[in-house]
N, C-alpha and C positions, 0 to 999 in steps of 0.2 A: 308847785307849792314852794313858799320858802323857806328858810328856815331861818330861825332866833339865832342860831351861831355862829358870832361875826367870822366872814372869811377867812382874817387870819388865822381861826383854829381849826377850820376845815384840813382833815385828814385823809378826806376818802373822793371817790368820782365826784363828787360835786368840785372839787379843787379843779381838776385836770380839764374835766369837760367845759367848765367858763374859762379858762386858760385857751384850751380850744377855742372858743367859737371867739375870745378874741382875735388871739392871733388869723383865724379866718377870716374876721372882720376887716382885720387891719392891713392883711396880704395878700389875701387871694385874689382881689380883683385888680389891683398894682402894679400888682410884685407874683406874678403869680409863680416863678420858676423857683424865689424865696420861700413862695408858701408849699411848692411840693418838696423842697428841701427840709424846712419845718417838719409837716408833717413825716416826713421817714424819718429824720430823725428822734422826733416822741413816737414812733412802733419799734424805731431800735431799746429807745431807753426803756420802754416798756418790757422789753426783750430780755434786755442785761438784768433790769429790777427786779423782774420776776424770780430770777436765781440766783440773783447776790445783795440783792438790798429790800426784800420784798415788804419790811413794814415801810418804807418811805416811797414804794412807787408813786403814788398820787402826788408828793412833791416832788418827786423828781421830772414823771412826764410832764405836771405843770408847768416846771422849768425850760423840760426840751421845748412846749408848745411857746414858749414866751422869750426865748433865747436870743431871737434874730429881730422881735417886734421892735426891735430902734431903729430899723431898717425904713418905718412908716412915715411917710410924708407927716402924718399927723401927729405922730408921736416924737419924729427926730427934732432936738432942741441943739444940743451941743454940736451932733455929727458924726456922736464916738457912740456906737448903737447899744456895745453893753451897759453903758451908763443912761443914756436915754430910754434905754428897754426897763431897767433896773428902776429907774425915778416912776417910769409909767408903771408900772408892778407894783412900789410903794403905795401910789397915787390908788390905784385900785384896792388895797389893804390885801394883799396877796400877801401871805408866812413873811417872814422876814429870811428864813431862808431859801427860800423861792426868790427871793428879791437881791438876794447874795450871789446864786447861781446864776441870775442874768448878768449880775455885774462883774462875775470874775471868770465869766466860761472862756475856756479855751485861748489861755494866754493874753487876757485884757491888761494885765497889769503891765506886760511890754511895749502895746499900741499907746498903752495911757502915759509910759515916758516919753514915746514917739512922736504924741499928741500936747505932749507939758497939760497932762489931767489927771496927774497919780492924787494929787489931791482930791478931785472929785470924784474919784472913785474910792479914796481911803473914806468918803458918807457912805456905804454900804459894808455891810457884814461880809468877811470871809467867810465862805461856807466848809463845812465838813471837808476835808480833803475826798475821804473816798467816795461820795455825794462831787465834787468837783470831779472829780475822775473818771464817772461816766457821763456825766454831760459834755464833758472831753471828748471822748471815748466812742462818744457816737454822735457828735459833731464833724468829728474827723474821718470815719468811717462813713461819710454820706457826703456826696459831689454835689454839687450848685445845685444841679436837677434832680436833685432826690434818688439818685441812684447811688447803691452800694458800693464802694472801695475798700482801700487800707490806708491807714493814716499815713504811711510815707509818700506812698503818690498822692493825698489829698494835698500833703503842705507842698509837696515840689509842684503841683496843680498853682497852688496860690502862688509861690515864688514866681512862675511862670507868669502867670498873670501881670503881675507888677512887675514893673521895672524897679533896678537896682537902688537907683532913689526914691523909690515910694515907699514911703512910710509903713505900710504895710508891710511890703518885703523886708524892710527894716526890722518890724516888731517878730517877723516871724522865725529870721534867722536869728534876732537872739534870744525866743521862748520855744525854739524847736525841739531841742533837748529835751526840755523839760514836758511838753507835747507826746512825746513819742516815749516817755517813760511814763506818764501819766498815762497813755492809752496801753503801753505794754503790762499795767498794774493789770487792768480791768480786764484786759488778754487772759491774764494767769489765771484771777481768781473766775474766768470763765469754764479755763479749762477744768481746775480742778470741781468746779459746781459738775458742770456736764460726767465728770467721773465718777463723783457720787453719786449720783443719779442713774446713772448703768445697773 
């Protein structure tokens, strides 16, 4: 069944779950080690939403599901995934904050001086800071293959990865800081959820 109200005002499962079965569409047969990263990372944010942000879950997991989609042969235009993921988000009439969180997750704004794209990405909304902070939060808390870490070994993971001159490595060692205070926020206000809840 469909429903009369456009996308963008979708609040509830229907948001997440067509975020889903894109992002499946567009990764899993590919990319498939992208797509069991994807997925763990939307059942973390699921995870965190439920105790610290629970009227915005459905935007926020639509966001986890849709985070990495510039990754897609089909969707990458530029090359820079948060902004290609972000453009394909718009394209589809996804919230405009859903379309915010793909384009500034987890340190894009550094790759994108890296890349000479800050321009192209100042065409999307910055989103909520604490809305950015677990898309953070459990991007970084989740390895290539979908397995669980901690955001420090996730970014020295990536540093690793690249070399000193990759651009990459570049963007991360100067948005690490901010990285790892953005995931130590979502840290706190976890702990203290889980205390009230005792």
């Amino acid at each position: 069944m469909t429903s009369s109200i456009p996308m963008r005002l979708w609040r509830d499962d229907r948001l997440s779950n067509h975020a889903e079965h894109l992002a499946e569409y567009h990764l899993a047969a590919d990319l498939p080690e992208r797509w069991a990263h994807t997925r763990a990372v939307a059942e973390l944010t699921a995870q965190v939403a439920a105790l610290i942000a629970p009227a915005a879950e459905h935007i926020l997991v639509a966001a986890a599901f849709m985070h990495d989609i510039g990754y897609s042969i089909s969707v990458k235009d530029t090359g820079f995934h948060p902004v290609d993921g972000a453009e394909f988000a718009r394209e589809q009439t996804f919230p405009e904050t859903v379309v915010g969180l793909v384009a500034h997750h987890s340190g894009a704004w550094a790759e994108a001086i890296e890349r000479s794209l800050e321009q192209e990405l100042q065409h999307y909304p910055v989103p909520p800071a604490d809305f950015l902070d677990i898309i953070t939060y459990a991007d970084l808390s989740t390895t290539p293959n979908g397995q669980r870490t901690n955001p420090a070994d996730r970014l020295t993971e990536v540093l690793q990865r690249y070399g000193r001159d990759h651009l990459v490595h570049r963007a991360i060692r100067r948005s690490g800081p901010d990285l790892l205070a953005a995931a130590a926020r979502v840290h706190k206000q976890l702990l203290i959820a889980n205390t009230a809840t005792r």
